[in-house]
C-alpha positions as CSV (number, residue, x, y, z in Angstrom):
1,X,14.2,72.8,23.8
2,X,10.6,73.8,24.5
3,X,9.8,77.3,24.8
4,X,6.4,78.9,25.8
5,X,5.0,81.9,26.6
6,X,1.9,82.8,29.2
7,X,-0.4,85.8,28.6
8,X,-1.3,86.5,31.8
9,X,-4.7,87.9,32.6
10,X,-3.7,91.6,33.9
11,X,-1.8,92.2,30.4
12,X,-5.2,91.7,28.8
13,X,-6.3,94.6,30.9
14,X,-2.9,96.7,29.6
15,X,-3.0,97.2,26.1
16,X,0.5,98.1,26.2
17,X,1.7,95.0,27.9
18,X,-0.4,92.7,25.9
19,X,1.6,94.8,22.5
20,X,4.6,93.9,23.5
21,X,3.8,90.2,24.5
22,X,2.1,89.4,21.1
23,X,5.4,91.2,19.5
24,X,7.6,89.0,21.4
25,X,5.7,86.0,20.2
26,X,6.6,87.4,16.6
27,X,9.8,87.6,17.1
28,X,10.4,84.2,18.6
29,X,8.5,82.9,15.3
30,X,10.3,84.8,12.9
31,X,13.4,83.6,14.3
32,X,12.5,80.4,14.1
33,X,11.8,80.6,10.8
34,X,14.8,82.1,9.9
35,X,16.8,78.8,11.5
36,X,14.8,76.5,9.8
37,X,15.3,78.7,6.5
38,X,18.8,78.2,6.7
39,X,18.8,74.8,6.8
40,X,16.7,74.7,3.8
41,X,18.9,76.9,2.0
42,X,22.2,75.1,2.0
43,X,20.9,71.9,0.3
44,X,19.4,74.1,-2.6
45,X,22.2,76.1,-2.9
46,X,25.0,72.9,-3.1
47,X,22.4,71.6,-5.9
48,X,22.2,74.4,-8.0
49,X,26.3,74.8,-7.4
50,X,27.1,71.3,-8.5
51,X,24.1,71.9,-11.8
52,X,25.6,75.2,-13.0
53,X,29.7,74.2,-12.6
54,X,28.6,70.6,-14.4
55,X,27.2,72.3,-17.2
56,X,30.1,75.5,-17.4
57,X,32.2,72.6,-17.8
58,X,30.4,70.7,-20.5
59,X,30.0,73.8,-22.6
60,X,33.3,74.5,-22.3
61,X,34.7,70.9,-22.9
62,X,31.9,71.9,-26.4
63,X,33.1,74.0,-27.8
64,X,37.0,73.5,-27.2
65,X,36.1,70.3,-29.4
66,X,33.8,73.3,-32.0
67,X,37.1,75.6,-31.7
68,X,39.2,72.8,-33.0
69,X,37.3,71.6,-35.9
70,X,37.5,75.6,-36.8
71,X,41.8,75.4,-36.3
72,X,41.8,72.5,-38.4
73,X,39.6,74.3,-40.8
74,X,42.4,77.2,-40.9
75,X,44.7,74.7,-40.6
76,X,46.3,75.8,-37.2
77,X,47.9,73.5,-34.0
78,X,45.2,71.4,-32.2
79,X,44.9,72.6,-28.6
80,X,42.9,71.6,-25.0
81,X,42.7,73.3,-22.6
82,X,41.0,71.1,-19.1
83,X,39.4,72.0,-15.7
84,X,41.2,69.4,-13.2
85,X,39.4,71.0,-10.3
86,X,36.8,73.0,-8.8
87,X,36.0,74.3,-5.3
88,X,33.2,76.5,-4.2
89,X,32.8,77.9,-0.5
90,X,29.3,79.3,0.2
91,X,29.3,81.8,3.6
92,X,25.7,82.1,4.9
93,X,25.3,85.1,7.3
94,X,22.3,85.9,9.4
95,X,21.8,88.3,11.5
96,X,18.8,89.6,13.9
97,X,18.5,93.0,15.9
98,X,15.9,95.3,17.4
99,X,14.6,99.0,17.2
100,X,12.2,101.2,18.5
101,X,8.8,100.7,16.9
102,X,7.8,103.6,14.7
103,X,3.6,105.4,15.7
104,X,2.8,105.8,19.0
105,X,4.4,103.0,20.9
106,X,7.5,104.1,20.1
107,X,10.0,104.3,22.9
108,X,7.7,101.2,24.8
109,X,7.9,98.3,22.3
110,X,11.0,97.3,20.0
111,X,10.4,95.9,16.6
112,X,12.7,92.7,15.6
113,X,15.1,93.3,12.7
114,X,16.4,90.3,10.6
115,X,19.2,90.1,7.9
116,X,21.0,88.0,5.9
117,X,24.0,87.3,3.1
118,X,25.2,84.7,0.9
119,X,29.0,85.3,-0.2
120,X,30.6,82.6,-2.5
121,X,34.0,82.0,-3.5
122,X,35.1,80.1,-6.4
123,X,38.3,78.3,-6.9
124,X,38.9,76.7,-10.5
125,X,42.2,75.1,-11.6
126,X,42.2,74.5,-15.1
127,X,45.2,73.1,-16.9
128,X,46.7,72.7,-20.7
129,X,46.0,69.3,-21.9
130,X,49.5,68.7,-23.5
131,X,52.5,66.3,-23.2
132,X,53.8,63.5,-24.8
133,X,51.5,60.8,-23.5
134,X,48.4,63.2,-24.7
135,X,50.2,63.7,-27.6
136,X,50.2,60.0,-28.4
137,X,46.9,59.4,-27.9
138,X,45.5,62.5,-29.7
139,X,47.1,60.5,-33.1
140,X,47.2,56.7,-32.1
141,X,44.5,55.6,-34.7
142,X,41.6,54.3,-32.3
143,X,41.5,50.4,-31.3
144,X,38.6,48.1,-32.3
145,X,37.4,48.4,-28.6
146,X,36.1,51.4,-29.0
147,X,33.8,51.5,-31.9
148,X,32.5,48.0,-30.0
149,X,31.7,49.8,-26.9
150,X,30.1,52.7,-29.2
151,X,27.8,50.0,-31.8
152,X,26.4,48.5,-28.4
153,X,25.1,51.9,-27.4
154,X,22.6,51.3,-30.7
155,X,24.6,54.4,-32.9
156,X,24.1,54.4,-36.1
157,X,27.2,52.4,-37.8
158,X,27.6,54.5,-40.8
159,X,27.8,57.3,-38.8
160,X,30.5,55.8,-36.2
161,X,32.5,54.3,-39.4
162,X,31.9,57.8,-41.1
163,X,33.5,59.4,-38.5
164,X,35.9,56.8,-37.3
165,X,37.2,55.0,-40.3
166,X,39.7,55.9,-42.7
167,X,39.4,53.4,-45.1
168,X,37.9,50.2,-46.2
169,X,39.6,47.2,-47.4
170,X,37.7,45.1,-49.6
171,X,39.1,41.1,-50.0
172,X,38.7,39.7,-53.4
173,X,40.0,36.8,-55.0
174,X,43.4,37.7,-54.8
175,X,44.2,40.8,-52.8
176,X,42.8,43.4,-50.7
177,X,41.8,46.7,-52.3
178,X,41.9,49.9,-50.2
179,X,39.2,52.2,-50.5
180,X,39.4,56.0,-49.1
181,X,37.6,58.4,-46.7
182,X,38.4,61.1,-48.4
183,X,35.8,63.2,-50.6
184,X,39.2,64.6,-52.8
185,X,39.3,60.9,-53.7
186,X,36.0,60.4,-55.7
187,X,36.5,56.2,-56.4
188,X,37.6,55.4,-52.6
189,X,35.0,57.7,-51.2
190,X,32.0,56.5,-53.1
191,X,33.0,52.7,-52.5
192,X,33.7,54.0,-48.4
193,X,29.4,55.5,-48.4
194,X,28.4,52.4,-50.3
195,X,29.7,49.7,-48.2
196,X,29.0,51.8,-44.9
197,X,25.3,52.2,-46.5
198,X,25.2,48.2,-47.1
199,X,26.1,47.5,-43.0
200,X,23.6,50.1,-42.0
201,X,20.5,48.3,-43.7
202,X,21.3,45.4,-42.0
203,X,21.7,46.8,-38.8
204,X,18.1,48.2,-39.8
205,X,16.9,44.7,-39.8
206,X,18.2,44.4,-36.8
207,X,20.4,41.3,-38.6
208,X,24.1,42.4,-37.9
209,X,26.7,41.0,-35.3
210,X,29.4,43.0,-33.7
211,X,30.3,40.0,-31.5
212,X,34.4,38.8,-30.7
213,X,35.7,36.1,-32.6
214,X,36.2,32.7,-30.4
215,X,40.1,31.4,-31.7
216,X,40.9,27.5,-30.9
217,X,44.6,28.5,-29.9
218,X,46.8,25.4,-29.5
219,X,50.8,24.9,-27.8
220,X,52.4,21.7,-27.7
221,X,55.3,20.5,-25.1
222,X,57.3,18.3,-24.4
223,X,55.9,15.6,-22.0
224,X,59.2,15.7,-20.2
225,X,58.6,18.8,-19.0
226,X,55.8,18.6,-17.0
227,X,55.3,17.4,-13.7
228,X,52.2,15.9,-11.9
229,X,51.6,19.5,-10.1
230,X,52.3,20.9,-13.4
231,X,50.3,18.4,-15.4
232,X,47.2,19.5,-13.2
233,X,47.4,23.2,-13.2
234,X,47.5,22.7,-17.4
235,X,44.3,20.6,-17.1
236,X,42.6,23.5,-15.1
237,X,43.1,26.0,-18.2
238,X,43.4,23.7,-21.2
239,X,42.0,21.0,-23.1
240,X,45.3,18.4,-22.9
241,X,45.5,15.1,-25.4
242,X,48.5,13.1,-24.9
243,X,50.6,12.1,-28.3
244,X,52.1,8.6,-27.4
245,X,54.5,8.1,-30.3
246,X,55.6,11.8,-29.9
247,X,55.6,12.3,-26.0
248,X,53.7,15.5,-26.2
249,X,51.2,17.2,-25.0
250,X,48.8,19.3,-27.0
251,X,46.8,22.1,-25.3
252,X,44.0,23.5,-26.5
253,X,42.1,26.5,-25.5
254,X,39.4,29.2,-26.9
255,X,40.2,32.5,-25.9
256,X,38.3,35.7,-27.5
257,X,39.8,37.2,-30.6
258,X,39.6,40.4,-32.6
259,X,36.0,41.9,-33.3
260,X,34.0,40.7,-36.5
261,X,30.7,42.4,-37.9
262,X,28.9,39.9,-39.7
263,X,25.1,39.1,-41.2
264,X,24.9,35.8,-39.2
265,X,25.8,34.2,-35.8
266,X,29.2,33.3,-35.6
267,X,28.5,30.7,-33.6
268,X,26.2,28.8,-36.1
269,X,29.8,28.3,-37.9
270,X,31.2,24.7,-38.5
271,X,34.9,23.8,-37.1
272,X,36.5,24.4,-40.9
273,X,35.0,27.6,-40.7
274,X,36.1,28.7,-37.5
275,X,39.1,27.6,-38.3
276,X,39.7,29.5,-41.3
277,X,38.5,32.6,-40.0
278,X,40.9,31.8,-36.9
279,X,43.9,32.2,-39.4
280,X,42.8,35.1,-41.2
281,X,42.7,36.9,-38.2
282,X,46.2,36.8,-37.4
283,X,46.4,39.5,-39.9
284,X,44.3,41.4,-38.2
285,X,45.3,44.3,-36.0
286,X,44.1,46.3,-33.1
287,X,43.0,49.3,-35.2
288,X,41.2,47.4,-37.8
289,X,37.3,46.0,-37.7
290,X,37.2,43.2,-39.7
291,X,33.0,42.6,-41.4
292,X,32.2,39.5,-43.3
293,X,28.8,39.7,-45.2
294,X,28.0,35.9,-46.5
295,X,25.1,35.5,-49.1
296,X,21.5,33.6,-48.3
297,X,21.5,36.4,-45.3
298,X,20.0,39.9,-44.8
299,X,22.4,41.7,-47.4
300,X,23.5,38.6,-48.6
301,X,22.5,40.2,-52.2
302,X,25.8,42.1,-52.2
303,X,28.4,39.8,-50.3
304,X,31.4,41.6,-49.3
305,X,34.6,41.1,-47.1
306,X,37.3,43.3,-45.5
307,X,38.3,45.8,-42.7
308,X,37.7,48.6,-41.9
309,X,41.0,50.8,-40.6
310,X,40.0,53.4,-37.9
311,X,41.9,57.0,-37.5
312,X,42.9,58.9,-34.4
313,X,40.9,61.7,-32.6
314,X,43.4,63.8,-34.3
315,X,42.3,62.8,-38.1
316,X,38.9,62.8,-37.1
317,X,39.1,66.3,-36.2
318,X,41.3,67.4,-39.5
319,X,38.6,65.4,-41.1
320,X,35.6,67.7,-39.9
321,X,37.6,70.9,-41.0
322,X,38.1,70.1,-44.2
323,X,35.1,69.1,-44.5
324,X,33.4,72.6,-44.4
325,X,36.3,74.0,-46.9
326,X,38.9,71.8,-48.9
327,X,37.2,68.6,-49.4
328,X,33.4,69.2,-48.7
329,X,31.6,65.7,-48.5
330,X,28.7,65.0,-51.4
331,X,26.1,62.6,-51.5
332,X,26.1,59.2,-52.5
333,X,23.7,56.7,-54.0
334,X,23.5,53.2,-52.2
335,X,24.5,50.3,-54.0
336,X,21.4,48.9,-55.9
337,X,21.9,45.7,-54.0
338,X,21.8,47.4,-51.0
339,X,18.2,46.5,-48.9
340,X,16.3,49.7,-48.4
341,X,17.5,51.8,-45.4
342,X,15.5,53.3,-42.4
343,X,14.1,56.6,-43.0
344,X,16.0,56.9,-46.4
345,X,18.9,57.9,-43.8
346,X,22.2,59.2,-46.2
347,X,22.9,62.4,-45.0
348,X,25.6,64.1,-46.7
349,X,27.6,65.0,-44.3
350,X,29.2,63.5,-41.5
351,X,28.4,66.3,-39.2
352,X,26.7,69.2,-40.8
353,X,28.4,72.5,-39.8
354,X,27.0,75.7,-39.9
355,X,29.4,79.0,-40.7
356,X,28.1,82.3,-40.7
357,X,29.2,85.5,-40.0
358,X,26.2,86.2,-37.1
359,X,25.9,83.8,-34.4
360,X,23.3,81.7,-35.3
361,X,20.3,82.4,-33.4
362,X,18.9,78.8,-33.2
363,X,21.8,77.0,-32.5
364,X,22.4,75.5,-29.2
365,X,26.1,75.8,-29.6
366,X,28.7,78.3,-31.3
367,X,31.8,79.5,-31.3
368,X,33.7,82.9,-32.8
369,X,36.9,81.8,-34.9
370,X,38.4,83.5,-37.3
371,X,36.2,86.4,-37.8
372,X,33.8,83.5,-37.9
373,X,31.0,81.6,-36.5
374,X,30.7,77.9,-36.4
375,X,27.8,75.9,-34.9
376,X,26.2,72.1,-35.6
377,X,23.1,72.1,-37.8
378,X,20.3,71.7,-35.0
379,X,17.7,72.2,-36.9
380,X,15.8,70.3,-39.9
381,X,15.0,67.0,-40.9
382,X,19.1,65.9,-40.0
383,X,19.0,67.4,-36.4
384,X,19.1,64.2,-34.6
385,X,22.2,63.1,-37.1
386,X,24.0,65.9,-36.3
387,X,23.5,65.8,-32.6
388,X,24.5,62.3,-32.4
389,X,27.4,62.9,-34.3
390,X,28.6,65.6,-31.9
391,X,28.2,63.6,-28.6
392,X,29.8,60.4,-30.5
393,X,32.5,63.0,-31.1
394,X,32.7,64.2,-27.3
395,X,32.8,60.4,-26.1
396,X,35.6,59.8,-28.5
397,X,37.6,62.9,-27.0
398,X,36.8,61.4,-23.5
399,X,38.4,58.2,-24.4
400,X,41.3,60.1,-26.0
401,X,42.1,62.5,-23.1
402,X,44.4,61.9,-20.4
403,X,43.6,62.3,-16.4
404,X,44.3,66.0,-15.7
405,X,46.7,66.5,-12.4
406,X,44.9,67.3,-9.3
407,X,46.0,69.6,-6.8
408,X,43.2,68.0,-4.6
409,X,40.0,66.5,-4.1
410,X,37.3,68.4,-6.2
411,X,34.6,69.5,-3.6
412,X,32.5,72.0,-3.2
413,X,32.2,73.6,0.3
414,X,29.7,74.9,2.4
415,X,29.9,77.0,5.9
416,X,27.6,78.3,7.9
């Protein structure tokens, strides 16, 4: 809509008239404004809505995880507690009036009056994060998947096998030999650090594979049994040889097996090797990383073989509070055939926790517990370590936790 306004000639000659034209004029502008403000606003509002919920959450989701670390500390029940959905409705009010100008005109020329209000109101639905199904997953020791999907993000792998692991298994000659997590037990937990050391200067060199292993799998049938439709789907998945004397067919196929960390290309491996390493892993489970360091390779000084066992969300966390009480990590010396490590890297602990009985004024994070406060270590030479170890520890819970029930769509709302 176009809307203009003439000053005509005779209001120049009424000072009056002219007043009240040249107010009108404002008033028409300032309304205008106002429409186009309100436009503006909504956007901006929605923006900084969807910012300050998304980070209420996150720090809440934080320190739930810091709470927990401090039950397990005291040794008290693990509990979540989730937000399954948010909606916000902003209200955005204006309203525009008119009154008597105040000096001499009054009672000739009104003066515009504008207004406005912004009402919001929240609705959050936030749930227990309990159940059998939860339950199983908070102590179902984590699957080899996972670490995987973590290595390829470029973590550190002593620090994901610090805090993931349980134990290692070392193969010798004749049998594996299990070696602890656990600072209580000084042997296992000094072999653990010294082999987790070893992987970690490889990776440094950039010289260590995290790759599936490729497994010739092989089935054979009776000839008998197949038909000519049959015979031709088989040759469509598998590589088919035909035993005369026998009247068999053998199929073969490569399908992807468990995960291996090693200090060469897997694929550079002849057919007896494959093979062997094919059997071996039939042994292998779901919750166990197998690593196979060979010599005349990066590391190849100390050449080593075994698994590494991985622990549930649940022992991770009972790990972290005993940590800063019953069994308090220590540090430990690389193995002298170990190649030198990035940075001189070996912090102590896993993830260095603060306690103090005033919040701590530089940390980004605490938490009140037990008379008590617990925050990471920020700060110093081991601030990145830390940090990385707490958002390694906040993916792992996000893989652990269930989908929270809904009672709908999470939106937020705006009406004007």
């Amino acid at each position: 809509m176009n809307t203009s306004l003439k000053i005509r000639h005779a209001d120049i000659l009424h000072p009056q008239r002219l007043l009240r034209s040249l107010l009108y004029i404002r008033s028409l502008g300032s309304l205008g404004f106002l429409l186009v403000l309100s436009g503006c606003v909504s956007p901006i509002t929605l923006n900084r809505a969807v910012g300050a919920y998304d980070e209420a959450i996150t720090s809440a989701a934080s320190k739930q995880l810091l709470m927990n670390i401090a039950r397990a500390h005291h040794r008290q029940p693990i509990h979540f507690t989730g937000v399954s959905n948010v909606a916000a409705t902003f209200d955005f009010r204006f309203n525009a009036g008119a009154t008597p100008a105040l000096g001499g005109l009054a009672g000739q020329v009104l003066m515009p009056i504008f207004g406005g209000s912004v009402a919001e109101n929240p609705t959050i639905s936030i749930v227990p994060v309990e159940g059998e199904e939860f339950t199983k997953r908070l102590l179902t020791p984590f699957q080899q998947s996972k670490l995987t999907l973590l290595l390829r993000q470029r973590y550190d792998i002593d620090l994901l096998l610090r805090l993931m692991a349980q134990e290692v298994r070392i193969q010798d000659s004749t049998r594996q030999v299990a070696y602890r997590n656990t600072p209580s037990d000084s042997l296992g937990y000094e072999m653990f650090r010294r082999v987790v050391l070893h992987l970690s200067a490889i990776q440094d060199q950039n010289q260590l594979y995290a790759e599936p292993l490729i497994l010739d799998r092989t089935w054979t049938i009776s000839a008998g049994s197949v038909t000519a439709e049959g015979f031709q789907a088989l040759e469509k998945e598998f590589l088919v040889l035909y035993n005369k004397q026998e009247n068999t067919y053998t199929l073969r196929k490569q399908v992807p097996g468990p995960i291996l960390i090693t200090n060469y290309d897997p694929d550079t491996l002849s057919p007896e090797e494959r093979a062997q390493l094919s059997e071996e892993a039939t042994e292998w489970n779901t919750n166990d990383v197998a690593f196979d360091i060979r010599p005349n390779r990066p590391g190849g000084e100390w050449p080593i073989k075994g698994t590494f066992r991985l622990r549930s969300f649940h022992a991770i966390l009972g790990f972290l509070g005993r940590s800063i009480g019953d069994e308090p990590e220590y540090h430990v010396e690389k193995d002298p055939r170990t190649p030198p490590i990035k940075r001189d890297e070996n912090p102590i602990a896993t993830m260095e926790l603060v306690v103090s009985d005033s919040a701590p004024p530089e940390a980004d994070l605490s938490i009140r517990s037990h008379d008590r406060y617990y925050a990471v270590n920020t700060i110093g030479p081991l601030a990145r370590w830390n940090q990385d170890a707490f958002q390694m520890l906040y993916l792992l819970f996000q893989m652990t936790i269930t989908d929270l029930p809904r009672t709908g769509v999470p939106s937020i709302t705006i009406a004007k």
